[in-house]
C-alpha positions in Angstrom: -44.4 -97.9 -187.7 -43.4 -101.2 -186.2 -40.4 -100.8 -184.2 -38.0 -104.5 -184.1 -36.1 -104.7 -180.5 -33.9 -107.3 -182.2 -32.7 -105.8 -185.2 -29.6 -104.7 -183.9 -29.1 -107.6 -181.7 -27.0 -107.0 -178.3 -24.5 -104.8 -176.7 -24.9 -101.8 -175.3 -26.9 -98.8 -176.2 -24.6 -95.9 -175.9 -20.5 -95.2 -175.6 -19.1 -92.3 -174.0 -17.8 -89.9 -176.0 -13.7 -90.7 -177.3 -11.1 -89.5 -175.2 -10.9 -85.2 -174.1 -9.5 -83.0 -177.1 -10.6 -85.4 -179.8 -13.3 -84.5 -182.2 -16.5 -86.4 -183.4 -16.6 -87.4 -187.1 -19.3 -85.8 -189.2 -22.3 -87.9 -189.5 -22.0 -89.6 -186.3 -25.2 -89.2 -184.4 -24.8 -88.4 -180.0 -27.4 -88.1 -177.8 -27.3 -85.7 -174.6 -28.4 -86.7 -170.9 -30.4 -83.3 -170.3 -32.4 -80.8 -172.1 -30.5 -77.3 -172.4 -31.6 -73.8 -174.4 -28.6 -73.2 -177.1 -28.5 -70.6 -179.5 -28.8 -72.0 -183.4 -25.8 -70.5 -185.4 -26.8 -68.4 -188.6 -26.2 -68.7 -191.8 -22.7 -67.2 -191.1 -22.0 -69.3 -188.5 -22.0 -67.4 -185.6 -24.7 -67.9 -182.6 -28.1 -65.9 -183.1 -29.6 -63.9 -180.3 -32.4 -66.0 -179.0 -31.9 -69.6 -177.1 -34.3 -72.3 -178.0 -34.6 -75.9 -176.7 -32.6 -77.3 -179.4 -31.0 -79.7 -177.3 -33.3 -82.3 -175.7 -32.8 -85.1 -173.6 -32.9 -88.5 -175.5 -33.1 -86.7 -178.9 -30.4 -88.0 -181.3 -27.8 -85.4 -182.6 -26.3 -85.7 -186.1 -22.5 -84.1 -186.0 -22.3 -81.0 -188.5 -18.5 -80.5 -187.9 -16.1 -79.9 -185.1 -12.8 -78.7 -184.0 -10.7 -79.3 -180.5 -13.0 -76.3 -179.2 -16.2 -76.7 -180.4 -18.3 -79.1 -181.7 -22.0 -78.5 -184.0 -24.9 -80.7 -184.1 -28.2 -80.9 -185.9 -30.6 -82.6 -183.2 -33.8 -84.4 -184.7 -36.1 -82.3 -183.1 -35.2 -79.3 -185.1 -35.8 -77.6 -188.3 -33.9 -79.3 -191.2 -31.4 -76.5 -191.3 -31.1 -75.8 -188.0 -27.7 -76.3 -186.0 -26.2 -75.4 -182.7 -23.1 -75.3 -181.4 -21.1 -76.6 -177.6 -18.3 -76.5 -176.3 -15.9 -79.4 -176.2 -16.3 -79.0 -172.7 -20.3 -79.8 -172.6 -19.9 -82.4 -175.3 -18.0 -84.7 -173.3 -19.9 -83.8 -170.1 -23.4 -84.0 -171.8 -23.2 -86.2 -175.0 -23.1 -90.2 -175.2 -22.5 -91.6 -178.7 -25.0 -93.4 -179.8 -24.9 -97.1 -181.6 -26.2 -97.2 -185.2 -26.6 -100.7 -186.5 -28.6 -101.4 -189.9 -29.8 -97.8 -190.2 -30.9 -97.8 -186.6 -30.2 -95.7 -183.8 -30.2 -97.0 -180.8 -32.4 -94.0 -178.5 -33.9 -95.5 -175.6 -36.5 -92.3 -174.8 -37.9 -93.6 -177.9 -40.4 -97.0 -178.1 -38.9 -99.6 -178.9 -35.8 -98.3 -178.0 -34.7 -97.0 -181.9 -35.1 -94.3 -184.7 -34.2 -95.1 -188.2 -32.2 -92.6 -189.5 -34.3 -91.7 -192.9 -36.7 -90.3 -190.4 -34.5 -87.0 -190.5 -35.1 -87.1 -194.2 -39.1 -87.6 -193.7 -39.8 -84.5 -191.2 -40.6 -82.0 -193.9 -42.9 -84.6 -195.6 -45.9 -84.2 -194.2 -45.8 -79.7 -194.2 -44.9 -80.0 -197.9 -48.1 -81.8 -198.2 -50.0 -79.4 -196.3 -48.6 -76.3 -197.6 -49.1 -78.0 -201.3 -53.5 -78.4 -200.3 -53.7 -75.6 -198.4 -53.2 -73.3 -201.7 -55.8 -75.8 -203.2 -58.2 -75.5 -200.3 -59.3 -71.8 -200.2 -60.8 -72.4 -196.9 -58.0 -70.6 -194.3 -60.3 -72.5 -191.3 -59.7 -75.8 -193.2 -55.9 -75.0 -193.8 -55.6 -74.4 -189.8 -56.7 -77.2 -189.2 -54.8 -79.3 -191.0 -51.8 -77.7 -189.7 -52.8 -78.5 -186.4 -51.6 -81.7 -186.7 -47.9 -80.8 -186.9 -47.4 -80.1 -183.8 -48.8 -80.7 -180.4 -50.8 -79.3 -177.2 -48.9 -79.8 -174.3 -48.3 -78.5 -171.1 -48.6 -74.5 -170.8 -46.8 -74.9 -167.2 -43.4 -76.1 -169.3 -40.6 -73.9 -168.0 -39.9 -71.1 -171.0 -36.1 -70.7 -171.2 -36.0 -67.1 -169.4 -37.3 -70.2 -166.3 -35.0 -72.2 -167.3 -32.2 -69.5 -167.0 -33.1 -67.9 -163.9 -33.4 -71.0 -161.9 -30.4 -72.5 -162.9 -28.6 -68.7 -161.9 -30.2 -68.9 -158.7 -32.5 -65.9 -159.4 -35.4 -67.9 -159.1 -35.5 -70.0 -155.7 -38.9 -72.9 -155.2 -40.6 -72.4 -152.0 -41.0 -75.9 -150.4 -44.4 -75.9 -151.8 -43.7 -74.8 -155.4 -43.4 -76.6 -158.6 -41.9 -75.5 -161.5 -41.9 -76.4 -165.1 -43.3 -79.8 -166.4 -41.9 -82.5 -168.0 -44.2 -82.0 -171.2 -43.2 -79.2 -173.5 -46.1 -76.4 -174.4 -45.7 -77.0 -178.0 -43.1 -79.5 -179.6 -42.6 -81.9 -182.9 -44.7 -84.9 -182.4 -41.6 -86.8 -182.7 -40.3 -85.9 -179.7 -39.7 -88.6 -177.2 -43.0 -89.5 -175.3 -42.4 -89.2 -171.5 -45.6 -89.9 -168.4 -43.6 -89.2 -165.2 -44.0 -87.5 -161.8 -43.0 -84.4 -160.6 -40.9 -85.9 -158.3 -39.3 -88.0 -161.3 -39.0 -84.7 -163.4 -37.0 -82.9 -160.9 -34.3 -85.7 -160.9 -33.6 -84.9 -164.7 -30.3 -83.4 -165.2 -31.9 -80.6 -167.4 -34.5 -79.5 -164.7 -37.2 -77.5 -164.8 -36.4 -77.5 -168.8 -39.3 -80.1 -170.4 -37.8 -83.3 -171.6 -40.8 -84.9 -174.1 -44.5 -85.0 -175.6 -47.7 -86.7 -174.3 -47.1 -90.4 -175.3 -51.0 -90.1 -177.5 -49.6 -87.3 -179.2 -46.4 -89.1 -180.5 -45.5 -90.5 -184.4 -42.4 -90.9 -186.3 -42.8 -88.1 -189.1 -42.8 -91.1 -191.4 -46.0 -91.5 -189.6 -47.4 -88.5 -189.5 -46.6 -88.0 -193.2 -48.7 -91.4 -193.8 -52.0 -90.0 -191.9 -51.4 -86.5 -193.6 -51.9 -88.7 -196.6 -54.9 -90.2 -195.4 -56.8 -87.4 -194.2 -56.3 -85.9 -197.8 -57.5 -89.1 -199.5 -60.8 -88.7 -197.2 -61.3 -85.2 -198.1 -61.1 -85.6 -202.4 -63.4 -88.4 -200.9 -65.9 -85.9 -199.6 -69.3 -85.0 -201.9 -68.7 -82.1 -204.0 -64.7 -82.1 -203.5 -63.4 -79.9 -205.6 -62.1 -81.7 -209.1 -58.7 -79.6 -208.4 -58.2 -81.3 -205.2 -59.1 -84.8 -206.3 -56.6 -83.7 -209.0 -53.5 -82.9 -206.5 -54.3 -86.3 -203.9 -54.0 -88.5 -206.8 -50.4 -87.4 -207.5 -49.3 -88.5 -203.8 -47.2 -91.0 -203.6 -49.5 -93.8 -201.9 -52.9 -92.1 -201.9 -55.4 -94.1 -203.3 -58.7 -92.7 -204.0 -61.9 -94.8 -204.0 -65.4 -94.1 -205.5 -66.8 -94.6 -203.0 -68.2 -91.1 -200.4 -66.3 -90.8 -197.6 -68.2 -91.3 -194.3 -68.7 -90.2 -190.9 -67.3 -93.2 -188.5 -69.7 -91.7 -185.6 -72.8 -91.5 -187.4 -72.3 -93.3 -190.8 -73.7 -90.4 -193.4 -71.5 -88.5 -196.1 -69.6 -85.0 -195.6 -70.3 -82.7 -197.9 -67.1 -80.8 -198.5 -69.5 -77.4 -199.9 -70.2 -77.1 -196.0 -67.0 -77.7 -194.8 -65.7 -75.0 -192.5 -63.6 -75.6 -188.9 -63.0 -72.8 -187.2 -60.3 -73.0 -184.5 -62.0 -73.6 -180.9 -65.9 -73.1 -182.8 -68.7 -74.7 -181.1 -70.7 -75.3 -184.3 -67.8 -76.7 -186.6 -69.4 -78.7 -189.8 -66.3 -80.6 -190.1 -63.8 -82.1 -187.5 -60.7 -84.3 -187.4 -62.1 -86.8 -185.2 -60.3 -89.6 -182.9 -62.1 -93.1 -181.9 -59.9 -93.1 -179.3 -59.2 -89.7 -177.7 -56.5 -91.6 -176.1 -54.8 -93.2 -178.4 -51.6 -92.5 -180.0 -51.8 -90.2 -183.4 -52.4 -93.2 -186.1 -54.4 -93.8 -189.1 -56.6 -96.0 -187.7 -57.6 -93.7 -184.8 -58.2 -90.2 -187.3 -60.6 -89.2 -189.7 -62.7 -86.8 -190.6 -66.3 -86.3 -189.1 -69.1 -84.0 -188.3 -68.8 -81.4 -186.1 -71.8 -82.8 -184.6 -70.6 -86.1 -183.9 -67.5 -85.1 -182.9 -69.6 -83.0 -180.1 -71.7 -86.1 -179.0 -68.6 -88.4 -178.8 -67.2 -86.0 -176.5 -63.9 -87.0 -174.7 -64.8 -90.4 -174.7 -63.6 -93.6 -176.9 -66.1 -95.2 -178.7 -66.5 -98.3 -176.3 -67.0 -95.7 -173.5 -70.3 -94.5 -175.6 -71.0 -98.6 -176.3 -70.7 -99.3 -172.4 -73.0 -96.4 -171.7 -75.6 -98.0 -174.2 -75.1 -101.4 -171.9 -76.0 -99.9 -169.1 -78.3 -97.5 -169.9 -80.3 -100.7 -171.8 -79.9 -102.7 -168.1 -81.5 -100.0 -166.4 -84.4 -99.8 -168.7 -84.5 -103.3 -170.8 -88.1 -101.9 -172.9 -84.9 -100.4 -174.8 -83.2 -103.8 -175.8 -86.4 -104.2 -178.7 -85.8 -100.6 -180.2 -82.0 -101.4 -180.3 -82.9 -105.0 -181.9 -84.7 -103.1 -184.6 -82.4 -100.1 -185.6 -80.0 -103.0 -185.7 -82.0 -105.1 -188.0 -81.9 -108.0 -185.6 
């Protein structure tokens, strides 16, 4: 998704909240300066027993409702139906209004600086689809791995809230020489703001040692990550042997379009056979694999597909210029190679 600095022109990107004792208008979307644990209300209303990071620096807020004591929210990085409450207090101390021009919400931890706001209505998108294949698939290895892509792998030295909570009580005191927490969360919505910052930067956060974003190559809009859901389904009705069933349930997605043609390996350029597919989590002899050219790159289209196992192995960690620059060299160092290359190429 192209992101357009100048749709909404100039000005400023937040306001301060109105004046002490009045209350937000539902619908308005604010945006807090620090990542705190809250307690989402229940279905009655009143605050459940566990705290989650609900409220996360940078991550747009939709008002629920409010009153001169309390306000609610529904952040961006939570489950549709999800909603926590704050005090009037903390919502004036913690919570900036944000500008909304054209649809656009102006959220500077985000690139380019804004969200459209029918992202909110997309996040489900792409888990409907899943769920939907999954109970074609019948292969629980193939379903896991297309879940994977929901949600990140971050950081497992991110501060859990019981961290969070004792250093901020004082019941937990850092040596000189010890770090705690990490900017990236453990496990998080990929659209949660991309962050690449020091330690040293991460302490200065107002929400310290509490995580504040994702790995920037793990980031999409869930309008994106509903689009390469898509594709990766498309490819696999594309396999040989897909089941007619599946091809069946692709071709009623909105946007997929199927081709005759096989679907191919990117890495080694020969079919997958979808009667061998199995990917267990972590295996070492997968048959199938979701596959990046770039393991660096952000999570796109362009960069994911499906591929051998295999392949996937021999790529490694690396892009696929890396493996191209290694054929350079290696071809420098010992040039009776350059003729074998010119003939597998057909040159």
């Amino acid at each position: 998704m192209e992101h357009n600095n100048n749709a909404l022109g100039g000005g400023a990107a937040q306001s301060r909240t109105a004046a002490p004792g009045s209350t937000a208008s539902n619908g308005e979307f604010y945006i807090p300066d620090r990542t705190c644990p809250r307690r989402p209300l229940k279905t009655n209303g009143t605050p459940g027993k566990s705290f989650e990071y609900a409220q996360i620096e940078g991550v747009p807020c939709r008002v629920v409702s409010g009153d001169e004591a309390s306000v609610n929210l529904h952040s961006f990085i939570s489950d549709t139906n999800t909603v926590f409450q704050v005090s009037r207090e903390e919502f004036l101390e913690q919570f900036v209004q944000a500008e909304v021009v054209d649809g656009f919400i102006r959220a500077p931890k985000y690139p380019g600086g804004l969200l459209h706001v029918s992202e909110f209505e997309k996040r489900e998108e792409a888990s409907e689809l899943i769920h939907k294949a999954a109970k074609i698939i019948g292969d629980e290895s193939l379903e896991k791995k297309l879940k994977q892509l929901l949600q990140t792998q971050g950081s497992t030295h991110a501060a859990t809230v019981s961290d969070y909570f004792d250093f901020k009580s004082g019941a937990k005191v850092l040596k000189t020489t010890e770090n705690l927490g990490d900017s990236i969360f453990n496990r998080s919505k990929r659209w949660c703001p991309p962050v690449d910052i020091d330690h040293e930067t991460f302490k200065q956060t107002k929400g310290f040692p509490a995580p504040i974003g994702i790995r920037p190559k793990d980031f999409c809009m869930p309008s994106e990550l509903a689009q390469a859901v898509t594709a990766l389904l498309v490819q696999m009705a594309q396999f040989e042997n897909s089941p007619p069933a599946f091809v069946a349930f692709v071709s009623t997605i909105p946007g997929a379009v199927i081709s005759q043609e096989v679907h191919l390996c990117k890495w080694c350029g020969t079919l997958v056979d979808a009667r061998k597919c199995t990917a267990k989590y972590k295996s070492e002899t997968n048959y199938i694999e979701i596959c990046h050219r770039d393991p660096n790159k952000g999570f796109s289209i362009e960069n994911m597909y499906w591929g051998h196992g295999d392949c996937n192995r021999r790529q490694g960690g690396y892009t696929e210029l890396d493996r191209i620059d290694d054929v350079v060299s290696l071809i420098k160092m010992n040039p009776e190679y350059l003729e074998i290359l010119r003939r597998k190429l057909g040159l």
